[in-house]
N, C-alpha and C positions, 0 to 999 in steps of 0.2 A: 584380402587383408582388411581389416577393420581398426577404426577409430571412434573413438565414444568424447567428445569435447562441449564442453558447455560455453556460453557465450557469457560473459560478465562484464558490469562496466555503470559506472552512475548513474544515475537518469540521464537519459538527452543526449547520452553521447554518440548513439545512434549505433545501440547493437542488434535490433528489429532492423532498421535499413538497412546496413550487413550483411546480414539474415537473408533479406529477398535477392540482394548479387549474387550472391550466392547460391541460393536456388536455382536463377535463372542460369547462371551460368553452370550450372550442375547439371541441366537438362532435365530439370524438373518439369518446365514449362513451357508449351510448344512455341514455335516461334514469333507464330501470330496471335497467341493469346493474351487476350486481355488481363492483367493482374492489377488488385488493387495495392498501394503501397499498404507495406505494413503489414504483410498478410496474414503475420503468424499473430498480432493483436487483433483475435477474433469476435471478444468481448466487447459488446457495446461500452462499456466502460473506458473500458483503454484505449479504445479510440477516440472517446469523449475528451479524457483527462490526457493523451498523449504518453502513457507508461504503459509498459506490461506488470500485469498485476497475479497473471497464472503462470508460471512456466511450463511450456509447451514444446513436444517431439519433431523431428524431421528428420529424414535422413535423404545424404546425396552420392552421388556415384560420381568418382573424378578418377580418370588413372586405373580404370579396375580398382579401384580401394573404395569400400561403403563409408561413410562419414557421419555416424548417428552425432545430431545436434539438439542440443536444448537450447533455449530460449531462455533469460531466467529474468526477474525482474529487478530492476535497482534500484529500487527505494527500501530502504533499511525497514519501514512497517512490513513489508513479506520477505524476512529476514529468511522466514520460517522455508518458502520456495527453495532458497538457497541452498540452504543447510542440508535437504533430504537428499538435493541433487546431485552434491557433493561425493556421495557413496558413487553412485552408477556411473560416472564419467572417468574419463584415466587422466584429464586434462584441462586446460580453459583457452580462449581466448581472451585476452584482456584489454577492453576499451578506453584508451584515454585520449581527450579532445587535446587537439593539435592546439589551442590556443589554454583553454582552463588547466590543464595538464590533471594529476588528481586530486580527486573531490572527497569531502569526506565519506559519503557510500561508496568510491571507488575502494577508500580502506577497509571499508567493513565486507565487501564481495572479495576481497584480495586474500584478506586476514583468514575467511573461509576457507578460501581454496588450498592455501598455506597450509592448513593445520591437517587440511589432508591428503600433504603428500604431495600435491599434482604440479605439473610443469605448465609455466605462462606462456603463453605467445604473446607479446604485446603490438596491439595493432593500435596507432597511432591516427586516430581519424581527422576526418573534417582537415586535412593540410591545404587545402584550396583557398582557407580564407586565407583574408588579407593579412589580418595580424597574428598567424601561424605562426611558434614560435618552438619547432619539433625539439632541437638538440636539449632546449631547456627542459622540453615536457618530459626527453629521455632521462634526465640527468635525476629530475624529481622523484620518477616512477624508481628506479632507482633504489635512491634514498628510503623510500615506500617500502620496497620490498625488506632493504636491510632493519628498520627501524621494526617490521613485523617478524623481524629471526628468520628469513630464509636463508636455506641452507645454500650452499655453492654452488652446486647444480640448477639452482633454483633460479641463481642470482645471475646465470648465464643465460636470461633470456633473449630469444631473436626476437629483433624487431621490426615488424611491418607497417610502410605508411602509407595510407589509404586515404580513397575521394569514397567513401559507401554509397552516396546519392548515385555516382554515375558508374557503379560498380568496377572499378579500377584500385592497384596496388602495386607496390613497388618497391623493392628489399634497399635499395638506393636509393636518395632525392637525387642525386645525380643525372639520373635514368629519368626517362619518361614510362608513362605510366599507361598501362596496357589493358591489362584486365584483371581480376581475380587469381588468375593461375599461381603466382608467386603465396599467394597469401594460400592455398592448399596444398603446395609444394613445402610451404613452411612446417605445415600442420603434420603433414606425412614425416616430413623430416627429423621433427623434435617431442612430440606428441608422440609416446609410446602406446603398443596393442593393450588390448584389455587383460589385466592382472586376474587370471582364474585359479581358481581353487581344484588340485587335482589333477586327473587324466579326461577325457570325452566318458569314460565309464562309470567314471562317479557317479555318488548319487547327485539327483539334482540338487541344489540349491540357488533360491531367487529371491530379492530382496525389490518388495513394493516399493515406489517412492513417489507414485501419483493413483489417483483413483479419480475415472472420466465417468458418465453413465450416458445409455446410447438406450433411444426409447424400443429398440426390436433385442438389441443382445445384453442389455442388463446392464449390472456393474460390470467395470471395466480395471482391471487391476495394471499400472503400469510398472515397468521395474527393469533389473538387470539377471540375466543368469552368470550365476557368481561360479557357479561348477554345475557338470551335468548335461544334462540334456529334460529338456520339457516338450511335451506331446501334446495333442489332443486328447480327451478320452482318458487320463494318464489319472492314478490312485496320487491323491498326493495328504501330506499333513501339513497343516497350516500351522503356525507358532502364531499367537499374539503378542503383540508388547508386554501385557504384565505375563509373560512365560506361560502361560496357557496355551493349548494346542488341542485340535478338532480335525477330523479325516474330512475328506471331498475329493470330486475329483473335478477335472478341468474338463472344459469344455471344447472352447476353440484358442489356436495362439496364434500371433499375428505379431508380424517386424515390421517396419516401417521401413517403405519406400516412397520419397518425398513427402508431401502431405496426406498421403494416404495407408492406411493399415493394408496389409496383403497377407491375408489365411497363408500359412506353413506347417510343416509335418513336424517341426522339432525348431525350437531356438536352443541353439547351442552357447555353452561360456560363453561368455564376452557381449552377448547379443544383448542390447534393449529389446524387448517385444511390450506385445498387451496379449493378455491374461482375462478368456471371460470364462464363467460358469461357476463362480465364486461370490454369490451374492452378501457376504460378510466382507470381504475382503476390506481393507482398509490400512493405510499409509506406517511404513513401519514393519509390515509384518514379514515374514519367511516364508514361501512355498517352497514343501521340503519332499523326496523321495526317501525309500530306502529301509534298511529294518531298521536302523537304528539312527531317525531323520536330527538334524541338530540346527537349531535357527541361528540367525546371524547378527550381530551387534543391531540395535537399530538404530537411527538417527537421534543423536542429542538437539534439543532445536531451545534457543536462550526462554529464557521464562519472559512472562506479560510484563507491560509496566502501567500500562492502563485501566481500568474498570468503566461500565456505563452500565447503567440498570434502563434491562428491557421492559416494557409492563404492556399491558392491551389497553388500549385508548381508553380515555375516561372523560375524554372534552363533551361537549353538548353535541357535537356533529359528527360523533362514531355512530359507525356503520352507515355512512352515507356514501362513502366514494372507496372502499373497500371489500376484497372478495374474501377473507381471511382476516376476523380477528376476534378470535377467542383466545382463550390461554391454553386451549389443546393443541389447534394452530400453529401458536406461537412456539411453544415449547417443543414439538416434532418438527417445525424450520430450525431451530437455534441450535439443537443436538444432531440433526441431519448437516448442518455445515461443518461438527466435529467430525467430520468421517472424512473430509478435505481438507481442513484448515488445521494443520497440526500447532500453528501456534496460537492458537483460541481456545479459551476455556468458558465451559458453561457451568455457573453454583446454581442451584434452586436456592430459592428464601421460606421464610416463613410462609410470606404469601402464596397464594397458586398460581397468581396473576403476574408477577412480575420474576426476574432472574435476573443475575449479574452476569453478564459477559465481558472477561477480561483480553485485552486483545494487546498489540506492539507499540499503538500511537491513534494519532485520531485519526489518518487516513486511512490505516487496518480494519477499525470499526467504522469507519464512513462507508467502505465501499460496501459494506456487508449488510449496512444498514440502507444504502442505497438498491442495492439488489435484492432487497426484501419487499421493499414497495414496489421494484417493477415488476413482483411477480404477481402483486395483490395483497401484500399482507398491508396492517393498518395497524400501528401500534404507536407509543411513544416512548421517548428514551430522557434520559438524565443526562446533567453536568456532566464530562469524561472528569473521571477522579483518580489520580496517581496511587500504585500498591505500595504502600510503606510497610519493610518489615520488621520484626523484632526481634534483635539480638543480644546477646549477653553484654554489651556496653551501650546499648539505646536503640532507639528507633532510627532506620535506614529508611531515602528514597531514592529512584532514582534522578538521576544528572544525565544533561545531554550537553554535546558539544559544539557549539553555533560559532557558526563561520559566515561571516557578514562583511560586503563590501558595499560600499555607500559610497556615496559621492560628499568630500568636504564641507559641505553647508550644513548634511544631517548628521556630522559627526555625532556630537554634543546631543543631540536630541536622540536618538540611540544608545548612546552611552549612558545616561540619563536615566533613560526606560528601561534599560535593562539591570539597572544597577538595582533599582527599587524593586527589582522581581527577585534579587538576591543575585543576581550573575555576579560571576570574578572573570573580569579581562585579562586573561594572558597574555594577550600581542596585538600589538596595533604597528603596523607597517604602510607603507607606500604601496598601493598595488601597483601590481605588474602591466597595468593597462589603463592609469589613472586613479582615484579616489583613493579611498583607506579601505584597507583587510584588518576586519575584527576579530580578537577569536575570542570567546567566553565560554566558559563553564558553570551554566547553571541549571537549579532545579527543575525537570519538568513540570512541575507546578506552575512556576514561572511562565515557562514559555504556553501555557493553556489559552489559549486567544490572543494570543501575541504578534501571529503573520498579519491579521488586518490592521492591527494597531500599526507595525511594522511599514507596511504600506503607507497606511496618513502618512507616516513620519517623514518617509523618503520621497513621497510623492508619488510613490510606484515606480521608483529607480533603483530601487535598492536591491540584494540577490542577498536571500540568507537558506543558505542549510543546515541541517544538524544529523549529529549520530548518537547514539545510545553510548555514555560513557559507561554507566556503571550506576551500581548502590554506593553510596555516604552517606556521613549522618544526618540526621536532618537539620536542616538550614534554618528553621525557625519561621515565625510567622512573614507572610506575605502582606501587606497591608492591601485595603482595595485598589485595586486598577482598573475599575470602570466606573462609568457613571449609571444612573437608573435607566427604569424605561419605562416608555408610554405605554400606561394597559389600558383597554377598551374598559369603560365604565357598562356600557349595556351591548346589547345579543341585535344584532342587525344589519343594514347594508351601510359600508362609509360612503359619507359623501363629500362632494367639494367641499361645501361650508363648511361641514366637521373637522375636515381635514387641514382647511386653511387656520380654521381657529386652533389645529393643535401643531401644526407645523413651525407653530413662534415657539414653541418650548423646545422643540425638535427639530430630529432627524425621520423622516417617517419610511415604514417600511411597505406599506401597502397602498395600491392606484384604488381610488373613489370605484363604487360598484363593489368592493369584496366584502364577502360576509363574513359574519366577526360575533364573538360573544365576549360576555362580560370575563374580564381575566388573562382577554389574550392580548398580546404584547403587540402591538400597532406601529413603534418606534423606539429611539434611544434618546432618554432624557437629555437635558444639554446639563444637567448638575447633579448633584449627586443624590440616591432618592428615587425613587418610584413615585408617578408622577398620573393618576387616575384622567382620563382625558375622556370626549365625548364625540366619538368620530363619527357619531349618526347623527348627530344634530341637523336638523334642517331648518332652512331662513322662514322667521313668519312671514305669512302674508299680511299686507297691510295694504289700504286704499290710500296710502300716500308715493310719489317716485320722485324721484330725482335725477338729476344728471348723468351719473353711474348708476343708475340703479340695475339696467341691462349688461352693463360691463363683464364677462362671463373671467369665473373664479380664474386665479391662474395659479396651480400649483409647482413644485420642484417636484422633479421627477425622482420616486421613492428609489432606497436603495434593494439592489435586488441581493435579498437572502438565500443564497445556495443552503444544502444542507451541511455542506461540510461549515461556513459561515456560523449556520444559528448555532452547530454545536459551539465552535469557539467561544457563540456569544454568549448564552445563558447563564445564570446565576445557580447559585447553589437550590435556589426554593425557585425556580423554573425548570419546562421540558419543552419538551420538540417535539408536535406532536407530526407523525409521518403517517403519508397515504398515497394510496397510486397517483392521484392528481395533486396535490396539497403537500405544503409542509411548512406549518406553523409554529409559532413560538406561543408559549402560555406562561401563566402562573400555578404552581402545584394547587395553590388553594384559589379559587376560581373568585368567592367572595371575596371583596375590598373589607366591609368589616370584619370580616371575620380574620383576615392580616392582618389589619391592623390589631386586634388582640393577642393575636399571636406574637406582634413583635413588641407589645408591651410586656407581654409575661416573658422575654427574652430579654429586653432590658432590667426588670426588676430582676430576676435572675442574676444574670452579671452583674447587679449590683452587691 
């Protein structure tokens, strides 16, 4: 007997820890082995950042029944994960925390699964804490389900509540809580087999919905068989997405059993496997038998809302701390990530040098811009800029949905800032746990470096999420909502003295000893304006001393700019320039005079 269930649920609400009870008590893992938490966040990334960013395979044996699982990630930026995964599963698990109950990416992983078809399990986590508060969290999810149209069936989910940390579950709070069992005893119970197409003798068909690459067996195609039977060795026609199709044949097929692939003579319907000897292969596509093969719907996955233009370094200190950066480089990285990342798009420009890549949000192109430079490349990137479309009654952008709790004192300052970015508040309430619940709808324009500002304002108390509403019309201009910044006047190393004498205008970004050229951004003005500074200056010497003359510099310790940070922070005429060891902020036009002409003939202009 088989079961095919994906794992769904916000960030953080712990559907990776889950995930490893589950294993372990699946008898995945021997009983003295060592496992790290988290196992299936194998990305340095998602381990760094705390989310899953890939969704990932496992399957587990309980009861004689196989239990193929995915992994899928919660943050609405890899919306895209979601959506493909949706096809090959017959079902979900549903994560919601015993005390937040759902979140707004709990709606947007829900509203997915909804639309096609599948039945919930809702597993009820984290009920250990103190201020667990289950019957309400039930009562919400709920409301959740009905406000997204699920049908009846749908709306009769069972509910499991669970400790995932210490792998335990319980159909009852009444009851004490045991192990895991109850929580696979649900999944068999309510979670139907795999929906196939046909008899065993049909032709095959199989639909891709991940692609892995392994340095001895190649491309790796991962998917479901939809009807059929698939072999080693086996004549097959491949369909593409735009309905093209090209003959091959397969090589080796592999099911998964716990974390590991296991070579087989035949995946049968129903089955998840991986698919090698298909060096084209790529997400979306159909592996089809037969005389007369027919491919199969492919995933619809929501369109971009962001842009950032790629280009190959252009600062004074390319090709110093990088192993890749040409624009041959760049451009065969940029289009080899479209072979994985179905919701990314790559334009060429004019230029040779540069590209647009359109991605979900700025942590869709952060991480991709961050896994660029660990592998060696050296480039820089632009402002993230929102896609505005045009339609027969005006220009459309998108809107997101921020959901913000704060604590009373930063009402007012909140409301404030967001008001000026164009937000419309829709609710403000009492939370459920203290402070005030905000909810607004506005531009993503607006929110474009909004989280650090967000943070000053609350002091780093505050918890805001968002989701992708939709297109509207556009909202009209933004006014500015930052202040300038400190650009290095000359090409050198900072020192104390420099630093001291520029840190009374500022906030500064860089520790005394970094090297620096004329152009690049060193800190954030305190006013408004771009603010030329001289962070190499050194004290003269002189044959006079004084009292203090020994007294050594004593600086504020700079702030540290992550990459995800300097995107927020940059202006329209700045970039970020990225490298395996480095990640600096600059000026497009590196001359001070030569800006400065620039923003006179932009003044006369607007006049």
């Amino acid at each position: 007997m088989l079961r095919n269930i994906a794992i769904i649920a916000h960030v953080d609400h712990g559907k990776t820890t889950l995930l490893d009870g589950m294993l372990r008590q699946g008898g995945v893992f021997r009983d003295n082995q060592e496992v790290a938490d988290r196992v299936m966040d194998s990305m340095d990334q998602e381990r760094e950042r705390g989310i899953t960013i890939v969704s990932k395979h496992t399957a587990i044996t309980y009861a004689a029944h196989k239990i193929n699982v995915v992994d899928t990630p919660g943050h609405a930026d890899f919306g895209g994960e979601v959506e493909r995964v949706m096809l090959v599963v017959d079902g979900v698990l549903l994560l919601v925390d015993a005390v937040d109950g759902p979140m707004p990416q709990t709606r947007f992983v829900l509203e997915k699964a909804l639309a096609a078809g599948h039945i919930a399990v809702v597993v009820v986590n984290k009920i250990d804490r103190a201020d667990a508060r289950p019957d309400w969290v039930v009562n919400e999810t709920f409301d959740l389900f009905a406000a997204l149209g699920a049908n009846d069936e749908q709306l009769d989910f069972p509910v499991v509540y669970s400790k995932a940390r210490e792998g335990r579950a319980t159909l009852d709070l009444n009851e004490p809580l045991t192990d895991l069992r109850p929580l696979f005893d649900t999944i068999l119970s309510h979670i139907q087999e795999p929906r196939i197409l046909g008899g065993p003798e049909a032709p095959a068909q199989a639909l891709i919905s991940t692609v892995d690459y392994d340095n001895y067996l190649g491309r790796i195609g991962l998917g479901k068989v939809m009807a059929g039977t698939l072999s080693p060795n086996q004549n097959v026609t491949v369909f593409r997405r735009d309905g093209s199709s090209y003959a091959a044949r397969t090589q080796g097929v592999f099911l998964f059993e716990g974390l590991k692939r296991t070579p087989t003579e035949r995946a049968t319907a129903g089955d998840i496997f991986a698919l090698t000897g298909l060096p084209e292969i790529t997400i979306g596509e159909t592996v089809a038998t037969g005389e007369n093969p027919a491919p199969l719907p492919a995933p619809t996955v929501d369109e971009p809302t962001l842009q950032i233009t790629f280009a190959v370094n252009t600062s004074p200190f390319t090709g110093r701390e990088g192993q890749y950066s040409t624009s041959r480089r760049l451009r065969e990285r940029l289009f080899r990530e479209l072979e994985t990342n179905v919701a990314l798009r790559v334009q060429e420009t004019d230029s040779p040098d540069s590209f647009v890549v359109f991605g979900r949000g700025e942590l869709h192109l952060a991480v991709l811009i961050e896994a660029m430079r660990r592998e060696g490349y050296e480039l820089q990137v632009s402002q993230p800029e929102v896609i505005v479309r045009q339609t027969p009654d005006g220009r459309e952008e998108p809107y997101e949905r921020v959901l913000i709790t704060v604590d009373e004192q930063y009402q007012g300052a909140v409301v404030e800032a967001l008001g000026s970015r164009r937000g419309e508040l829709r609710d403000m309430r009492a939370g459920e746990r203290g402070g005030t619940r905000l909810e607004f709808v506005i531009p993503t324009r607006g929110l474009l470096g909004f989280r650090s500002r967000f943070l000053t304002l609350t002091r780093g108390t505050g918890i805001l999420h968002t989701l992708f509403e939709g297109y509207r019309p556009w909202a009209g201009e933004i006014g500015a909502v930052r202040t300038g910044s400190l650009v290095a006047s000359d090409t050198g190393t900072a020192t104390p003295f420099g630093l001291s004498n520029s840190e009374d205008r500022g906030e500064l970004f860089i520790p005394p000893g970094t090297e620096v050229y004329e152009g690049m951004i060193v800190g954030r003005h305190q006013r408004e304006g771009d603010l030329v500074v001289n962070v190499c200056k050194t004290k003269h010497l002189t044959n006079m001393r004084s009292s203090n003359a020994d007294v050594a510099v004593r600086l504020t310790p700079p702030i540290d700019m992550s990459l995800d940070r300097c995107l927020e922070y940059i202006a329209s005429d700045e970039l970020v320039e990225v490298t395996p060891k480095s990640v600096r902020m600059r000026k497009k036009e590196l001359d001070a005079k030569m800006r400065r002409r620039t923003e006179k003939r932009e003044e006369e202009y607007a006049r």
